[in-house]
PALUM-348409 format. One record per atom (N, C-alpha, C): atom name; x, y, z; residue number from 1; chain. Coordinates in steps of 0.2 Angstrom, whole numbers, plus 2048, in hexadecimal, padded with zeros to 3 digits. Layout:
N
CA_X_Y_Z_NUM_A
...
REM end
This chain:
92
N_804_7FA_800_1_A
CA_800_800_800_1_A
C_804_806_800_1_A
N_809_806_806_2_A
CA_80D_80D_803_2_A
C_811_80D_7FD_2_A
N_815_809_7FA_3_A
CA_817_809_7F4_3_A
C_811_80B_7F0_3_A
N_80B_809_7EE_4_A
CA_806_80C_7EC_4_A
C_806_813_7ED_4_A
N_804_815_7F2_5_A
CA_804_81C_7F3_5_A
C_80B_821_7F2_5_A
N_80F_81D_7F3_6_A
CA_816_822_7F1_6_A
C_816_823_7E9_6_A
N_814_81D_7E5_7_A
CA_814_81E_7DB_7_A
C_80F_824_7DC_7_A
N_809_825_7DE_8_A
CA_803_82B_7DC_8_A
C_807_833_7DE_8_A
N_80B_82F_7E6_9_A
CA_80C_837_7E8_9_A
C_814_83B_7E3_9_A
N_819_835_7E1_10_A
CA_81D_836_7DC_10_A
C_819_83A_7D3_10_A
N_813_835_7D3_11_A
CA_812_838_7CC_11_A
C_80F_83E_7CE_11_A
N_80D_83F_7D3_12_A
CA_806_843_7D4_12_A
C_80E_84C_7D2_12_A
N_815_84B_7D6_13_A
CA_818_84F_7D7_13_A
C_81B_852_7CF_13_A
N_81C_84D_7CC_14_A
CA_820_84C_7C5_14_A
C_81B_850_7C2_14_A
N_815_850_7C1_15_A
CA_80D_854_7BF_15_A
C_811_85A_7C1_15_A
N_810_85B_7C8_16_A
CA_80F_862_7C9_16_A
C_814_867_7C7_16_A
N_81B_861_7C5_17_A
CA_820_866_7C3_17_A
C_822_866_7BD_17_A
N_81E_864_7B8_18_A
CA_81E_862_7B2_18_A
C_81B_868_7AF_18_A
N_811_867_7B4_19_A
CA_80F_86D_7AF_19_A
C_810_873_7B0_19_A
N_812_872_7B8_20_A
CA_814_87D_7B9_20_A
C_819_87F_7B7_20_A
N_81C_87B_7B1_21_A
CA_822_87C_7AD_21_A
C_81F_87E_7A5_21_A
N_81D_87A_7A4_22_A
CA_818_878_79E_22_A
C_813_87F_79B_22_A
N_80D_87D_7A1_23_A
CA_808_87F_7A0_23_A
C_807_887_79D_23_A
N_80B_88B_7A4_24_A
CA_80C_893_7A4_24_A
C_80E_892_79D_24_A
N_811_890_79A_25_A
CA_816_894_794_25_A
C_811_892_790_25_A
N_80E_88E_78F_26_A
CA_809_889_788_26_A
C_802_88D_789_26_A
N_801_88F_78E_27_A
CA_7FA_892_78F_27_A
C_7F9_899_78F_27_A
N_7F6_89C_789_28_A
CA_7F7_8A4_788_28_A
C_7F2_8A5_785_28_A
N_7EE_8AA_787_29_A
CA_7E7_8AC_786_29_A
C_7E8_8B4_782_29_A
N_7E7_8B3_77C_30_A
CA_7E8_8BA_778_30_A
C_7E2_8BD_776_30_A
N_7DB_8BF_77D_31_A
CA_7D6_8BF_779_31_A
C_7D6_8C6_778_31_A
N_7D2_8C8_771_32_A
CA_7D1_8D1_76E_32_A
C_7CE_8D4_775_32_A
N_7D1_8DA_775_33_A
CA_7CE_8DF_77B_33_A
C_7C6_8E1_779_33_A
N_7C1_8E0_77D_34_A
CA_7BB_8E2_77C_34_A
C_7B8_8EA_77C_34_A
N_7B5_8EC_777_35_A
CA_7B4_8F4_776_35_A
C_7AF_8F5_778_35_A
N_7AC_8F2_77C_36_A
CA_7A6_8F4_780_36_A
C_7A0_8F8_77B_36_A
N_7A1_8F7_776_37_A
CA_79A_8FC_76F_37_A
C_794_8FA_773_37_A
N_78F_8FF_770_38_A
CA_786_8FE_76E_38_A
C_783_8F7_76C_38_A
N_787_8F8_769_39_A
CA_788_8EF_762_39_A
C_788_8EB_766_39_A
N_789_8EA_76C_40_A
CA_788_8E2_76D_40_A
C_784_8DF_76F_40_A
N_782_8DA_76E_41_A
CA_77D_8D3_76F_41_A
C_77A_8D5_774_41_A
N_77E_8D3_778_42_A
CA_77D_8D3_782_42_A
C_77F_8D7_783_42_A
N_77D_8DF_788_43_A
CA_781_8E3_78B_43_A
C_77D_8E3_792_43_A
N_780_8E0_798_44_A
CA_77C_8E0_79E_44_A
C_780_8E5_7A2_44_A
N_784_8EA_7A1_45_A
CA_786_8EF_7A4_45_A
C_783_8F4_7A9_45_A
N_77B_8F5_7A6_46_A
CA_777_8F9_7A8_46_A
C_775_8F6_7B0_46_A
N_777_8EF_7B1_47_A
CA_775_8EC_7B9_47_A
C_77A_8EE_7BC_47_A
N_780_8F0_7BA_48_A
CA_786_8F2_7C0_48_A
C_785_8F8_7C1_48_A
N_788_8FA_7C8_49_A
CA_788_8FF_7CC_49_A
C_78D_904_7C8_49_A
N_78C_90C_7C7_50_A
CA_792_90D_7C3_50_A
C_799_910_7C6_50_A
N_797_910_7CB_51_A
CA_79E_90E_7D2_51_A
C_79C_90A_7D8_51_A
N_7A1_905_7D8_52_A
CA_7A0_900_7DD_52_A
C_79E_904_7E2_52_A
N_799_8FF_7E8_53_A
CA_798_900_7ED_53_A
C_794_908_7ED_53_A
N_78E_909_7E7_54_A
CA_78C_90F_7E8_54_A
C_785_90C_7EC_54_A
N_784_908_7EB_55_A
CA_77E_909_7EF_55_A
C_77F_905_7F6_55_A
N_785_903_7F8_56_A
CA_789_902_7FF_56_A
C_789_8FC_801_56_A
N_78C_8F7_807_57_A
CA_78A_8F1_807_57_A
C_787_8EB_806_57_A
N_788_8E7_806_58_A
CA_781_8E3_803_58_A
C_781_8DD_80A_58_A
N_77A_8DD_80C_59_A
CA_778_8D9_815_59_A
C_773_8D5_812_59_A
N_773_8D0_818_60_A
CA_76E_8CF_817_60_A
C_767_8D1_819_60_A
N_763_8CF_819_61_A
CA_75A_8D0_819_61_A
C_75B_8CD_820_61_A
N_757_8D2_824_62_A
CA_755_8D0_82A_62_A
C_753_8C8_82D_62_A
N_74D_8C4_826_63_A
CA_74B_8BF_826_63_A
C_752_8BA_827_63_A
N_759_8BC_826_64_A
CA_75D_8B9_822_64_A
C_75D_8B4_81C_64_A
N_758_8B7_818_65_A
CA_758_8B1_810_65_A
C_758_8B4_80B_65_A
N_75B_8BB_80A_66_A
CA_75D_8BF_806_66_A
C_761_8C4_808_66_A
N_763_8C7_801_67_A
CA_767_8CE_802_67_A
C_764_8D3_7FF_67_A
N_768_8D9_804_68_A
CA_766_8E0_801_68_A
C_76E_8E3_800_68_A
N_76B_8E9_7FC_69_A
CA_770_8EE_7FC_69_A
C_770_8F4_802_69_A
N_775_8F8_802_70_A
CA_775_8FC_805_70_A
C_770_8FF_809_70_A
N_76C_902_804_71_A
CA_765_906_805_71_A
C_760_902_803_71_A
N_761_8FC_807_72_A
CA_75B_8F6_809_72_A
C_755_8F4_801_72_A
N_75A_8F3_7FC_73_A
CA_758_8F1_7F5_73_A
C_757_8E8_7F3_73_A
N_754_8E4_7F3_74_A
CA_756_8DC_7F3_74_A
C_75A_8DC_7ED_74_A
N_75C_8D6_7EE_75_A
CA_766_8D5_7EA_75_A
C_764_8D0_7E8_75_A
N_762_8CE_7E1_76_A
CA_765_8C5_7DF_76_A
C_76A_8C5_7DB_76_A
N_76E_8BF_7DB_77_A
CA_775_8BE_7D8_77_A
C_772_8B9_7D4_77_A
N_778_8B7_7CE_78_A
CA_777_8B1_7C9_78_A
C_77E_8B0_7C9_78_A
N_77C_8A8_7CB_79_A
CA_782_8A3_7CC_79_A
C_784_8A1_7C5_79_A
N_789_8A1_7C4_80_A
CA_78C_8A0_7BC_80_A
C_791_89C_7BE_80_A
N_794_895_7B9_81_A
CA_798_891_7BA_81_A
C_797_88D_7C2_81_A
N_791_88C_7C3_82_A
CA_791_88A_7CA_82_A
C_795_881_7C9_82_A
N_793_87F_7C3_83_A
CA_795_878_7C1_83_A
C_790_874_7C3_83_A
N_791_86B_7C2_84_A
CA_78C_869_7C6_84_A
C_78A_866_7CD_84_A
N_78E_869_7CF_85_A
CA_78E_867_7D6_85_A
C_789_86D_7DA_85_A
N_789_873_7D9_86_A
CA_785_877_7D8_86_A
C_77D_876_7DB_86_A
N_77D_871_7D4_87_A
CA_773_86E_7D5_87_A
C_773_86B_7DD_87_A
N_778_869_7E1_88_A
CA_777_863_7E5_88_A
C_777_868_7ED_88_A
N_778_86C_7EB_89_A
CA_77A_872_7F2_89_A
C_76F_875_7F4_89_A
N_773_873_7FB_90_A
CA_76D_874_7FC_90_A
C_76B_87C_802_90_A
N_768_87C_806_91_A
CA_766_884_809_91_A
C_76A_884_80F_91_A
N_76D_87C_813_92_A
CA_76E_87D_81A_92_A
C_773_87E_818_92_A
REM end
């Protein structure tokens, strides 16, 4: 069993020093800068604040099963990339 475990913790190390040699240099992301136009498809800008933190803290709701903003506004969020483990989470 330790001889088992010493090969996984040997490859597992060969891995980590292989890729953070590798990886950094092979992985470059050269996306076009965004011009922010009229033109675009989707522009959901209009929902951002247009300096953080203008309308102040964000707490929760007295009941605590919600948020507000500063000036006691409700807050919903959208979870994006939650993945699928996501689905399985529950309220406790």
């Amino acid at each position: 069993m330790l001889k088992y475990q010493l090969n996984i913790f040997s490859v597992a190390i060969l891995c980590l020093l292989f890729f953070d040699r590798t990886y950094a240099q092979n992985f470059v992301v050269n996306a076009p800068a965004d011009a922010y136009t009229s033109e675009a498809w989707l522009d959901l800008r209009y929902l951002n604040e247009g300096v953080a933190g203008e309308n102040g803290f964000i707490k929760l709701s007295p009941d605590g099963k919600s948020f507000l903003n500063g000036k006691g506004v409700p807050l919903r969020f959208w979870a994006v990339n939650g993945g699928g483990a996501a689905s399985e989470l529950n309220d406790a």
